[in-house]
mmCIF file of the N, C-alpha and C atoms, coordinates in Angstrom:
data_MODEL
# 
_entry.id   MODEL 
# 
loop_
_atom_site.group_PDB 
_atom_site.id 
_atom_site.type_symbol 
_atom_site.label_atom_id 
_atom_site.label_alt_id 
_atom_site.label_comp_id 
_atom_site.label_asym_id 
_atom_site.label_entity_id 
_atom_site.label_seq_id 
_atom_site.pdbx_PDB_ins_code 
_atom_site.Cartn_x 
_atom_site.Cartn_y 
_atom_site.Cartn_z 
_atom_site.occupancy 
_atom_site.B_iso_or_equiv 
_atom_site.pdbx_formal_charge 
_atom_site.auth_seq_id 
_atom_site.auth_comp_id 
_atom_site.auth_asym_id 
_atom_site.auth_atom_id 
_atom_site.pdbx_PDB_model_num 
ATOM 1   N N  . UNK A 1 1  ? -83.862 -117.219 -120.278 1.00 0.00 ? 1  UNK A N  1 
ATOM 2   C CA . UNK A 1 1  ? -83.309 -117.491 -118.969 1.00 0.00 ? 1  UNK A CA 1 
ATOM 3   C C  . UNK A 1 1  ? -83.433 -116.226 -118.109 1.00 0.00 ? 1  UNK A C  1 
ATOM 4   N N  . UNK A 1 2  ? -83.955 -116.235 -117.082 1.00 0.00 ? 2  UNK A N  1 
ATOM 5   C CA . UNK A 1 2  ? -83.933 -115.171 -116.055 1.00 0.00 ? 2  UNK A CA 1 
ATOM 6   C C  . UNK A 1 2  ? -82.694 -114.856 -115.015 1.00 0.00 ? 2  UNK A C  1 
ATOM 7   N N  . UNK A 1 3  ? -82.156 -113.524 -115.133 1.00 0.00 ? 3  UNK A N  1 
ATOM 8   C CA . UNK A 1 3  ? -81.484 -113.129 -113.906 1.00 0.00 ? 3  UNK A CA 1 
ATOM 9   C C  . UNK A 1 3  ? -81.882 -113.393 -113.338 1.00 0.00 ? 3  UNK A C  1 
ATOM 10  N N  . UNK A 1 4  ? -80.344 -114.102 -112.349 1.00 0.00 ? 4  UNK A N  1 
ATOM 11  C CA . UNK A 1 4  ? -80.259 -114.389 -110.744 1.00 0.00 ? 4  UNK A CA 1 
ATOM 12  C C  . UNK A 1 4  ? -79.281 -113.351 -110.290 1.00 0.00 ? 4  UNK A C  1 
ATOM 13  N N  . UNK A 1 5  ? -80.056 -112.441 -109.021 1.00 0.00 ? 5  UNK A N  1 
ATOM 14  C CA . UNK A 1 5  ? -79.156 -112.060 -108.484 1.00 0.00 ? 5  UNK A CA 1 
ATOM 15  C C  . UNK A 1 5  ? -78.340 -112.819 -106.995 1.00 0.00 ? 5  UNK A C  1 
ATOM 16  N N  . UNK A 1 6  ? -77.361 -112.591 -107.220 1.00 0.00 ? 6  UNK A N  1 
ATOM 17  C CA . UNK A 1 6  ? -76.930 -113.426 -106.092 1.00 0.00 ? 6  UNK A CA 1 
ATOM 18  C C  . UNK A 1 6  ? -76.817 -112.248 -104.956 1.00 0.00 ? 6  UNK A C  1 
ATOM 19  N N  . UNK A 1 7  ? -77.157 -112.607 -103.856 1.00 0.00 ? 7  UNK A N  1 
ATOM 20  C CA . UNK A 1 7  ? -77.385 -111.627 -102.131 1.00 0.00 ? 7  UNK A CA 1 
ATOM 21  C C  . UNK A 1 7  ? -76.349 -112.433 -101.656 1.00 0.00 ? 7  UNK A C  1 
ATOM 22  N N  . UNK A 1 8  ? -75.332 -111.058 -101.012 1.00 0.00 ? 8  UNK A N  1 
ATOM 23  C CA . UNK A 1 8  ? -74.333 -111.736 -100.310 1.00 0.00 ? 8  UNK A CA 1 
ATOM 24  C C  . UNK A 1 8  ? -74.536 -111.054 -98.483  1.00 0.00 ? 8  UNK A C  1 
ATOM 25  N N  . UNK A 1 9  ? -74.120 -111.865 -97.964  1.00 0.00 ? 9  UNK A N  1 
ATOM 26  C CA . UNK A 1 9  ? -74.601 -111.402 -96.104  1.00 0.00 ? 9  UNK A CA 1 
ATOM 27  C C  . UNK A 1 9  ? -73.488 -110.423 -95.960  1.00 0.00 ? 9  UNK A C  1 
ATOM 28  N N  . UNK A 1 10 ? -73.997 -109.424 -95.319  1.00 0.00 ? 10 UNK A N  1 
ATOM 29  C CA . UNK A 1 10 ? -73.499 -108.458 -95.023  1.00 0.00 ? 10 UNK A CA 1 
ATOM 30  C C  . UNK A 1 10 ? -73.688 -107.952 -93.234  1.00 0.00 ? 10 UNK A C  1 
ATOM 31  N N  . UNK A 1 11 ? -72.434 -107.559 -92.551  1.00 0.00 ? 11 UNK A N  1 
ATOM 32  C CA . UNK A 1 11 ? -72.520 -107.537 -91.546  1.00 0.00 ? 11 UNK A CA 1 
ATOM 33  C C  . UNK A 1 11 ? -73.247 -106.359 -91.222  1.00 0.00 ? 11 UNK A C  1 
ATOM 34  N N  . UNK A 1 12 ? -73.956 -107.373 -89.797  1.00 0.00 ? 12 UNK A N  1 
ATOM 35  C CA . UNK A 1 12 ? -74.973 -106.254 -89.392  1.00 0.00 ? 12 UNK A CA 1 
ATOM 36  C C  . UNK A 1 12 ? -74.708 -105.815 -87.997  1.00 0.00 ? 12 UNK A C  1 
ATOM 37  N N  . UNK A 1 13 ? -74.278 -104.444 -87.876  1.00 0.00 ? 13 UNK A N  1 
ATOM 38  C CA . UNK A 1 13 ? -74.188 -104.110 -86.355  1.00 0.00 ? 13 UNK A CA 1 
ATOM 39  C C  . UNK A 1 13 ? -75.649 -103.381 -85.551  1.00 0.00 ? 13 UNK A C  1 
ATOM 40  N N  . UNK A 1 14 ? -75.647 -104.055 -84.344  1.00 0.00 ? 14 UNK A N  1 
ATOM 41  C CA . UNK A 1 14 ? -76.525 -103.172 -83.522  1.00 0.00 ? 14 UNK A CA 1 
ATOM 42  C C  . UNK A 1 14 ? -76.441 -102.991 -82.262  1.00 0.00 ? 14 UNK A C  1 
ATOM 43  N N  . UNK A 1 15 ? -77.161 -102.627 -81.291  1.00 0.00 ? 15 UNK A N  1 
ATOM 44  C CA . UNK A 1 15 ? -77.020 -102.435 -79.737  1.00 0.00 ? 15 UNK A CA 1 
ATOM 45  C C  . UNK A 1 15 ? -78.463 -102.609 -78.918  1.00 0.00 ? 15 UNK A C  1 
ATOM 46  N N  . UNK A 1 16 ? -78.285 -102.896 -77.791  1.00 0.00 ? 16 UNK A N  1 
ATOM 47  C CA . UNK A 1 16 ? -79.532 -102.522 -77.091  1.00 0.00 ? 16 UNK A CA 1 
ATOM 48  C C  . UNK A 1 16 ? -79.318 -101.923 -75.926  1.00 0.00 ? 16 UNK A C  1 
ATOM 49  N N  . UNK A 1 17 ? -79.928 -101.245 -75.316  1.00 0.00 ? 17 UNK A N  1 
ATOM 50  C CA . UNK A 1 17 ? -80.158 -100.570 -74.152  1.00 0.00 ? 17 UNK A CA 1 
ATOM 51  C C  . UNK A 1 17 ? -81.031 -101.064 -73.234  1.00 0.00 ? 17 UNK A C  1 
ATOM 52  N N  . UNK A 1 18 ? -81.004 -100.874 -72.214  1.00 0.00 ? 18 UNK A N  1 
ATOM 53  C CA . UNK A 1 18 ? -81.793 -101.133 -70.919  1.00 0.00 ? 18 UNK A CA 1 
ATOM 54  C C  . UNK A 1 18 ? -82.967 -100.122 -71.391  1.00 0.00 ? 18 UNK A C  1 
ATOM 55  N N  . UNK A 1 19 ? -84.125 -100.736 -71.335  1.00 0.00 ? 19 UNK A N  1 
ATOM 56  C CA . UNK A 1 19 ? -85.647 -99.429  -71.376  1.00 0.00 ? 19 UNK A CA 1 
ATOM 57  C C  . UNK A 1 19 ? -85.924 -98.830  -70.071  1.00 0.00 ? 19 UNK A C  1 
ATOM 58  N N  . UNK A 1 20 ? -85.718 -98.225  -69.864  1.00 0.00 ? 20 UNK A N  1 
ATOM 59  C CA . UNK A 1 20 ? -85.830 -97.531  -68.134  1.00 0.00 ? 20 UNK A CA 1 
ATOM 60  C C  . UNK A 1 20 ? -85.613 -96.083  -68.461  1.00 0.00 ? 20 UNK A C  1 
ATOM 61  N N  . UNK A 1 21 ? -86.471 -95.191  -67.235  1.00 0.00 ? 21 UNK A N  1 
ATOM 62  C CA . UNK A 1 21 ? -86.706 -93.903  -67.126  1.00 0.00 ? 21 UNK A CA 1 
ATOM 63  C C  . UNK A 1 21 ? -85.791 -93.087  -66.685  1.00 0.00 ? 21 UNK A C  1 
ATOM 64  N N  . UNK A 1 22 ? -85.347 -92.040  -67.887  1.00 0.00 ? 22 UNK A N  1 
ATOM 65  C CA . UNK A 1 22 ? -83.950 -90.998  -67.465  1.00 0.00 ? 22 UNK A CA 1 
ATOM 66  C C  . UNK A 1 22 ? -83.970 -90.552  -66.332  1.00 0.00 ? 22 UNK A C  1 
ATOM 67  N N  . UNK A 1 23 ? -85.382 -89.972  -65.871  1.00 0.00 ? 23 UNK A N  1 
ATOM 68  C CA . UNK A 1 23 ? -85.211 -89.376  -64.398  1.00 0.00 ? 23 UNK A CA 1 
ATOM 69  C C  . UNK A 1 23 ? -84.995 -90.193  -62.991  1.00 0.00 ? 23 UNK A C  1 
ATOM 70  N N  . UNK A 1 24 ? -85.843 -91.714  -62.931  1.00 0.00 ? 24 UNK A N  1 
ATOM 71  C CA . UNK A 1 24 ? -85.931 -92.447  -61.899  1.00 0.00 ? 24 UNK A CA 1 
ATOM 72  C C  . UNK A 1 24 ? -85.211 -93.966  -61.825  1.00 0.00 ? 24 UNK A C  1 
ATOM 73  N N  . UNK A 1 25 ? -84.941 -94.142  -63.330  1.00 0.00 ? 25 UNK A N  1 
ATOM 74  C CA . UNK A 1 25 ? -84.100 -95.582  -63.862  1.00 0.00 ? 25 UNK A CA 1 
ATOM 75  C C  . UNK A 1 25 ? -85.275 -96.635  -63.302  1.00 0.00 ? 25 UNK A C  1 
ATOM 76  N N  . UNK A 1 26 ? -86.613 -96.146  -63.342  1.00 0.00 ? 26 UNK A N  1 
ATOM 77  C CA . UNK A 1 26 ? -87.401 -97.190  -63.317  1.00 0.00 ? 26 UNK A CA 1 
ATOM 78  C C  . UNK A 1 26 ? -88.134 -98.065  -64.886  1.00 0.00 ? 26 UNK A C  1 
ATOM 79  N N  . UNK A 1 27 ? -88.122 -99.298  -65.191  1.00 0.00 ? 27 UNK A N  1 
ATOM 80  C CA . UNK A 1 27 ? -89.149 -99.476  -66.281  1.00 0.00 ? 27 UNK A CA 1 
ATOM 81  C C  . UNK A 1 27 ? -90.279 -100.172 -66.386  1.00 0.00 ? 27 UNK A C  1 
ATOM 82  N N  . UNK A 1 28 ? -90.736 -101.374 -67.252  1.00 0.00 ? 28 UNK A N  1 
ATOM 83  C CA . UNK A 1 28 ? -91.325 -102.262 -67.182  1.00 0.00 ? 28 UNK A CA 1 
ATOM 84  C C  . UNK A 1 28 ? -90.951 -103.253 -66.297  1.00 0.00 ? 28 UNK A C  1 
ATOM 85  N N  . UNK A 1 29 ? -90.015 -103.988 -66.201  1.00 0.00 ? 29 UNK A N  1 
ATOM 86  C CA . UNK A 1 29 ? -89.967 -104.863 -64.715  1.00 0.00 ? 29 UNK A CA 1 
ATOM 87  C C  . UNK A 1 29 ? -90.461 -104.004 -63.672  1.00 0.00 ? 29 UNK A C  1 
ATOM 88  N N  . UNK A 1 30 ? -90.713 -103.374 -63.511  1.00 0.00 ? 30 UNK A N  1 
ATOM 89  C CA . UNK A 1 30 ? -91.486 -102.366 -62.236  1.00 0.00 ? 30 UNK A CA 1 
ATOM 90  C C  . UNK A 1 30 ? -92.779 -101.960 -62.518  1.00 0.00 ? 30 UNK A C  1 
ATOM 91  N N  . UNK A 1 31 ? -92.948 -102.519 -63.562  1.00 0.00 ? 31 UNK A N  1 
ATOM 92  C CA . UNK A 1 31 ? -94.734 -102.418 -63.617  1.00 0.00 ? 31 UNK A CA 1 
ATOM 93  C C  . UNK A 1 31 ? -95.057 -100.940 -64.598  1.00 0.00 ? 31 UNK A C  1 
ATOM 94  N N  . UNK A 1 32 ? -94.478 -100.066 -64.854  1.00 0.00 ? 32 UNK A N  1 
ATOM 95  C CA . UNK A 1 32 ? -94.636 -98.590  -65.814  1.00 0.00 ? 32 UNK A CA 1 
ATOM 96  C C  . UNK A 1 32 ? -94.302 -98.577  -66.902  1.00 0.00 ? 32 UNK A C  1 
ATOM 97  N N  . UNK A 1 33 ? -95.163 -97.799  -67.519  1.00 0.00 ? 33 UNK A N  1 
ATOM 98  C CA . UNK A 1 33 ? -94.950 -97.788  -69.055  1.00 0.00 ? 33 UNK A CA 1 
ATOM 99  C C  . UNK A 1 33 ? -93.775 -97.075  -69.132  1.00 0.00 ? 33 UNK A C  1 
ATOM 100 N N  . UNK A 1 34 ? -92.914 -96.861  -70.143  1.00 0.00 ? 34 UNK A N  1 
ATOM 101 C CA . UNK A 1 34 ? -91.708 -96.217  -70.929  1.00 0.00 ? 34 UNK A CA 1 
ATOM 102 C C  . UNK A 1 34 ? -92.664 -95.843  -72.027  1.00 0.00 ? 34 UNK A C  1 
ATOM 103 N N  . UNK A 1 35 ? -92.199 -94.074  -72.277  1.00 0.00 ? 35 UNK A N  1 
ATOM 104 C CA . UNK A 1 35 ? -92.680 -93.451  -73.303  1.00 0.00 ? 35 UNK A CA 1 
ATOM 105 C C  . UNK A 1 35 ? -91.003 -92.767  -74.299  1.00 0.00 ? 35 UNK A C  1 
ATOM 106 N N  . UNK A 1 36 ? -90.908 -92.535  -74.821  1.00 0.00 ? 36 UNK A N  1 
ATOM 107 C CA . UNK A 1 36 ? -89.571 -92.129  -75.656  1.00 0.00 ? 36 UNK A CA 1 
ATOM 108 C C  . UNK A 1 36 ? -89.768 -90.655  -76.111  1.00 0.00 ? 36 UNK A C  1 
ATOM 109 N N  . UNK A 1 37 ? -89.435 -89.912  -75.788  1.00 0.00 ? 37 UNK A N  1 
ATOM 110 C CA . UNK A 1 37 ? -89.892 -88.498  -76.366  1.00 0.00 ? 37 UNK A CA 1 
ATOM 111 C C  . UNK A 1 37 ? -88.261 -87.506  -76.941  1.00 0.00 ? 37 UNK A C  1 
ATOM 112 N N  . UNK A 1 38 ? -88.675 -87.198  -77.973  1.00 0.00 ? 38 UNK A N  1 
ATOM 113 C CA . UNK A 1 38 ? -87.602 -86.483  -78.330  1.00 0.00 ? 38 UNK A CA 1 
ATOM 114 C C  . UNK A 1 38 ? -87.134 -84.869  -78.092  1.00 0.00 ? 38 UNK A C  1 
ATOM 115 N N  . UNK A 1 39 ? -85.953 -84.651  -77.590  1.00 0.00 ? 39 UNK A N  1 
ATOM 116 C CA . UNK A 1 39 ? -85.863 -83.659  -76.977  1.00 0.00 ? 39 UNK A CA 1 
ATOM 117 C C  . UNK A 1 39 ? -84.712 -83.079  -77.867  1.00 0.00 ? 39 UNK A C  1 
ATOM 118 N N  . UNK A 1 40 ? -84.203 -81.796  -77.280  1.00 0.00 ? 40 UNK A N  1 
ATOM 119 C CA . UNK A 1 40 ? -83.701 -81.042  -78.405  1.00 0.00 ? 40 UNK A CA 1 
ATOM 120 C C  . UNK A 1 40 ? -81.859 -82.164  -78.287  1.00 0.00 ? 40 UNK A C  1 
ATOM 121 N N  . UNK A 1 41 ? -81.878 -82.175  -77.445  1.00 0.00 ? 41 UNK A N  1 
ATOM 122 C CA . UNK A 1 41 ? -80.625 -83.376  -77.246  1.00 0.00 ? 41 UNK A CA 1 
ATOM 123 C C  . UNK A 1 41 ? -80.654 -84.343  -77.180  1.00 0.00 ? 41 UNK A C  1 
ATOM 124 N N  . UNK A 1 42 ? -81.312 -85.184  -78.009  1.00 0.00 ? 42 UNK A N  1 
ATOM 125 C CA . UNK A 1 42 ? -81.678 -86.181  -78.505  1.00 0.00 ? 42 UNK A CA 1 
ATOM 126 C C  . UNK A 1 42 ? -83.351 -86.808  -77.742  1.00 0.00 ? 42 UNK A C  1 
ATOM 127 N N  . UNK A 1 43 ? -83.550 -88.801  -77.776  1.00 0.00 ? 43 UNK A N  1 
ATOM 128 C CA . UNK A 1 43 ? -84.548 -89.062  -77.739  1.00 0.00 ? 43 UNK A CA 1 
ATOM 129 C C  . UNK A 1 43 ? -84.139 -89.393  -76.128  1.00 0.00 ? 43 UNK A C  1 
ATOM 130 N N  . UNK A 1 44 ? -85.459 -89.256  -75.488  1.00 0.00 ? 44 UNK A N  1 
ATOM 131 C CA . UNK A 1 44 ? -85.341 -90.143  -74.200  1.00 0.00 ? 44 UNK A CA 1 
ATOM 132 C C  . UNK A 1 44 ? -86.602 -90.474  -73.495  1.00 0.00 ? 44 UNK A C  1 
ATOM 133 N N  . UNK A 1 45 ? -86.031 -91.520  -72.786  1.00 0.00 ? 45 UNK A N  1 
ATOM 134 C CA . UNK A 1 45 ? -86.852 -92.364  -72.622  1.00 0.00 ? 45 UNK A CA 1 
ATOM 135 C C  . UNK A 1 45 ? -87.687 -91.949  -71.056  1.00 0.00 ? 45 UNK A C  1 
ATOM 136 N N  . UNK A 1 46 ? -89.203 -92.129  -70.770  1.00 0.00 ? 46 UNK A N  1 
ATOM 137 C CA . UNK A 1 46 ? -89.331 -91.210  -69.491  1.00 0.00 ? 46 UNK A CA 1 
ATOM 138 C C  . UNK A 1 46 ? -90.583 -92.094  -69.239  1.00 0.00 ? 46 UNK A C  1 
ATOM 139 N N  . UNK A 1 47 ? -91.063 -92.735  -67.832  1.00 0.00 ? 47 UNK A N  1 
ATOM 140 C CA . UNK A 1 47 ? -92.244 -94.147  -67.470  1.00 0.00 ? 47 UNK A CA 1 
ATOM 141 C C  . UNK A 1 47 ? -93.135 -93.069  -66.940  1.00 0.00 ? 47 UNK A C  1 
ATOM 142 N N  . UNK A 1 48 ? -94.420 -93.678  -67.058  1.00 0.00 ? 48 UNK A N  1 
ATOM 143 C CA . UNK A 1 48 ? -95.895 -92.605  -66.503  1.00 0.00 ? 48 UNK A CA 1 
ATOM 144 C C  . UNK A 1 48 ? -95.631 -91.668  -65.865  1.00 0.00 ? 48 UNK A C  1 
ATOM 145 N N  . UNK A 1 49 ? -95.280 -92.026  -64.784  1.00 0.00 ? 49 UNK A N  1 
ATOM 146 C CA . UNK A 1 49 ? -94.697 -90.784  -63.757  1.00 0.00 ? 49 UNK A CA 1 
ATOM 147 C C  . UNK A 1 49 ? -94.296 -89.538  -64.155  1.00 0.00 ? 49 UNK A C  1 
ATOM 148 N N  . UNK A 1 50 ? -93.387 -89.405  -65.133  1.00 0.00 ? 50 UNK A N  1 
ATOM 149 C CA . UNK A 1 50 ? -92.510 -88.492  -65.211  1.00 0.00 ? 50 UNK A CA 1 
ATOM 150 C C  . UNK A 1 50 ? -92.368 -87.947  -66.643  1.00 0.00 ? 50 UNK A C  1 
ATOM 151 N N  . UNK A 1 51 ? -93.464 -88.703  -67.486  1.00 0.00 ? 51 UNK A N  1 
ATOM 152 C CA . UNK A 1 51 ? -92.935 -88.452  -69.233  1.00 0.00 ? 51 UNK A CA 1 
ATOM 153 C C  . UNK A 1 51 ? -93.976 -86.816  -68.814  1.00 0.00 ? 51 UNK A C  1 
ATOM 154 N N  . UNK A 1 52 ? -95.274 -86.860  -67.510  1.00 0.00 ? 52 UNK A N  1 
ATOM 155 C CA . UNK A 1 52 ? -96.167 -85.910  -67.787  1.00 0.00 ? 52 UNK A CA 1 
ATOM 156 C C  . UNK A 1 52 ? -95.684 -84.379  -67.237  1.00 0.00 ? 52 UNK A C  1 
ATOM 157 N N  . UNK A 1 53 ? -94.200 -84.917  -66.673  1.00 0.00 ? 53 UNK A N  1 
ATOM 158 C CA . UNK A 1 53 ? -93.864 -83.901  -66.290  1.00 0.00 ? 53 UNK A CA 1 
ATOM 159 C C  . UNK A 1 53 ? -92.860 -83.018  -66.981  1.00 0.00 ? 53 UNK A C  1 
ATOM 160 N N  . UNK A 1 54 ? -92.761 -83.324  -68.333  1.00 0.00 ? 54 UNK A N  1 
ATOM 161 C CA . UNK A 1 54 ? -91.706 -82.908  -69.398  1.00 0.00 ? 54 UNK A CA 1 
ATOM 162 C C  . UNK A 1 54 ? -92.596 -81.839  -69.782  1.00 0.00 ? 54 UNK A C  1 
# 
């Protein structure tokens, strides 16, 4: 006879954020890419415009 393990559901928390650019709060509904770059205070998020100016 083979073990069954039985999987029990376990709660799962998460969040989402708006994708839009730290400097201009512009994102994709506006037509620009969002790039995510990590900085020494954490990750953030920055659209064509402005990721080239980091």
């Amino acid at each position: 006879m083979q073990d069954m393990q039985i999987l029990r559901a376990h709660d799962v928390l998460s969040s989402v954020s708006k994708v839009e650019c730290y400097v201009c709060g512009k994102g994709i509904d506006d037509g620009h890419t969002i790039t995510a770059k990590t900085l020494p205070h954490g990750i953030v998020l920055f659209c064509d415009v402005h990721y080239s100016l980091q």
